[in-house]
C-alpha positions as CSV (number, residue, x, y, z in Angstrom):
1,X,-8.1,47.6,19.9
2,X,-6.8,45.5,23.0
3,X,-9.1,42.8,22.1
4,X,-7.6,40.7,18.9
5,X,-4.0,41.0,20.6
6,X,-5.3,39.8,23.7
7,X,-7.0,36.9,21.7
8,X,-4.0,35.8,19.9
9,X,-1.5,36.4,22.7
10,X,-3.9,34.2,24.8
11,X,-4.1,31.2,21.6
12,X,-0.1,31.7,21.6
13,X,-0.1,30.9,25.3
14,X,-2.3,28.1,24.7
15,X,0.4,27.0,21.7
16,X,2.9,27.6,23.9
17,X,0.6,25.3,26.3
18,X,0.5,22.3,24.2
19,X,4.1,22.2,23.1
20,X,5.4,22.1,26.6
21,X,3.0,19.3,26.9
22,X,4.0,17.2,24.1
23,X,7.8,17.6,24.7
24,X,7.0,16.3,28.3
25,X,5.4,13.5,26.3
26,X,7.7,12.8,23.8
27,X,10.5,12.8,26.4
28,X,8.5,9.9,28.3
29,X,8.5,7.6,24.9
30,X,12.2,8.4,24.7
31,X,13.0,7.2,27.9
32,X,11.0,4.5,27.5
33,X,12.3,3.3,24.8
34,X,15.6,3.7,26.2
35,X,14.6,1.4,28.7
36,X,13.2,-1.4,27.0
37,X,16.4,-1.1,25.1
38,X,18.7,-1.3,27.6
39,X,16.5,-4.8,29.1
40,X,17.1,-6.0,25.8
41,X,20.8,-5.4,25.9
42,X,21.0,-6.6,29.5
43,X,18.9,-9.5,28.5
44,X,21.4,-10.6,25.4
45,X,24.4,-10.1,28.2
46,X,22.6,-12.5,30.4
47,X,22.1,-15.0,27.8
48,X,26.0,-14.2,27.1
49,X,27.1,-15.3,30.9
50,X,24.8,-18.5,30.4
51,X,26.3,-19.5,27.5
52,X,30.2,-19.0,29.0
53,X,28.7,-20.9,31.8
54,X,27.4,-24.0,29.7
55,X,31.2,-23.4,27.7
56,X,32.8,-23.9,30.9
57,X,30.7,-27.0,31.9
58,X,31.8,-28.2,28.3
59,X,35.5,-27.3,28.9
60,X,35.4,-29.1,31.9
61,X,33.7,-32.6,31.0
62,X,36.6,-32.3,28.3
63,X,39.3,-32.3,30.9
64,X,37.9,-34.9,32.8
65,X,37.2,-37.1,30.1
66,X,41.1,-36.6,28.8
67,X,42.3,-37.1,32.0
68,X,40.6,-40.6,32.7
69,X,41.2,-41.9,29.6
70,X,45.2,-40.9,30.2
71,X,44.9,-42.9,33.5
72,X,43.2,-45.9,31.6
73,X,45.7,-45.5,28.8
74,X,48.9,-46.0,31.4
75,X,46.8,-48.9,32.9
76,X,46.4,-47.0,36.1
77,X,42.7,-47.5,38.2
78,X,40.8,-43.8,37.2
79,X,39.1,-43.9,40.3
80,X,42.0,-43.8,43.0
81,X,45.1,-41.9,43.5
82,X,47.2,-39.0,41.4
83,X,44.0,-39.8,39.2
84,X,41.1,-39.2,41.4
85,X,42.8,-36.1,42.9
86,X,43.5,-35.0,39.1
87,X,39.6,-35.6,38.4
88,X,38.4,-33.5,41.7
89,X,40.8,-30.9,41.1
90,X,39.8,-30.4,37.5
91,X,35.8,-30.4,38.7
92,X,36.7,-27.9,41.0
93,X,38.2,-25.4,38.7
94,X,35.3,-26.3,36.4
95,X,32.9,-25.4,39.2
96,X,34.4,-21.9,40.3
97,X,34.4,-21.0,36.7
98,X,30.6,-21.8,36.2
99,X,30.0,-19.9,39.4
100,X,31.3,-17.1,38.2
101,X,29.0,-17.3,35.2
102,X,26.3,-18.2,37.2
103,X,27.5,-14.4,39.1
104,X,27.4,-12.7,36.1
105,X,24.2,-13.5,34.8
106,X,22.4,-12.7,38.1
107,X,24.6,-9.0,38.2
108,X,23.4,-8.3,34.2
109,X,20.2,-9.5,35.6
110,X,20.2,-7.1,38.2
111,X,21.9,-4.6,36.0
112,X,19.2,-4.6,33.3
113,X,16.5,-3.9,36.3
114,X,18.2,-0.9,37.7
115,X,18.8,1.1,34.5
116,X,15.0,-0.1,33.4
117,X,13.8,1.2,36.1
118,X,15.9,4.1,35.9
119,X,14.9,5.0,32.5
120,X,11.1,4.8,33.2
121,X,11.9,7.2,36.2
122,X,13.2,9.2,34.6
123,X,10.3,9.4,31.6
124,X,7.6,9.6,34.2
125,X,9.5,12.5,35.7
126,X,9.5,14.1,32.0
127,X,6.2,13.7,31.4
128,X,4.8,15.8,34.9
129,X,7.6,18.1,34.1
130,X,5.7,18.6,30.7
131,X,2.7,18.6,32.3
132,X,3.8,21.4,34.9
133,X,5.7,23.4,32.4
134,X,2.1,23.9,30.4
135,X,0.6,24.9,33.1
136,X,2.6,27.1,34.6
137,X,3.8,28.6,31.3
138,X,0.4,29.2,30.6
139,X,-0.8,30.7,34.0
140,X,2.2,32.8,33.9
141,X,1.2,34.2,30.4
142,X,-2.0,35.1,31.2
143,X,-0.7,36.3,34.5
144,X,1.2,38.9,32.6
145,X,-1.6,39.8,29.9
146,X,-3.5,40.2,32.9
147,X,-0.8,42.7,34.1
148,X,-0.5,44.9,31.3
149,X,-4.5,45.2,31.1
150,X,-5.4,42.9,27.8
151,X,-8.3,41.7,29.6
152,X,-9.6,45.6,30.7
153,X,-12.9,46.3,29.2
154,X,-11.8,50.0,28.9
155,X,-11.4,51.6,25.6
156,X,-12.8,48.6,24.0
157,X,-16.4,50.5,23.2
């Protein structure tokens, strides 16, 4: 009589089996989709810091242009004196500013790596953990049938 529960305790395992297996997979997709999100949203930040570094650029071709055509206005040479100092300063600020976007966009850069990279870690990881879970889950089930004598032969004439 040890036989058909011994048969379905050992297709239950194997159930058991395949469903530790699949959650290991399914938790691979989700971190991998996680992480091609996140290089999306990194990606869109990125083209955010470029864009604040061409606005930048933009702001400051503005206040040079106003600036020299303030000096030309008054009659004074744009490319000497209170002028010229006006102009450099001006570029300068212009500069550091466009740096700083230029910063930015390489950190969201880098950013968008690590937590990629992270994520698919972190999915690989899942999926052996899966992997390992079925088999040991299984092993350990028929360990334990074994145990309490499903597999015996005796009293199964």
């Amino acid at each position: 009589m040890a036989f058909p529960w011994a048969a379905i305790a050992v297709v239950a395992s194997a159930g058991k089996a395949y469903a530790a297996y699949y959650e290991g997979m399914a938790k691979k997709a989700y971190y991998d989709a996680q992480a091609d999100m996140k290089l999306l949203q990194y990606k869109d930040k990125r083209i955010e810091s470029k864009e604040a570094g061409v606005k930048v650029l933009e702001e400051t071709n503005k206040a040079l242009s106003s600036i020299i055509a303030k000096g030309a206005a008054g009659g004074i040479l744009v490319d000497e004196g209170n002028i010229l100092v006006a102009q450099q300063v001006s570029l300068r600020n212009g500069i550091e500013d466009f740096n700083v976007a230029q910063i930015n966009q390489e950190i969201m850069q880098n950013l968008g790596i690590v937590e990629f990279t992270n994520l698919r870690a972190a999915g690989k990881a899942a999926k052996q953990a899966g992997i390992m879970s079925a088999i040991f889950g299984f092993g350990t089930d028929m360990a334990t049938l074994g145990q309490t004598g499903a597999f015996d032969k005796k009293g199964t004439a």
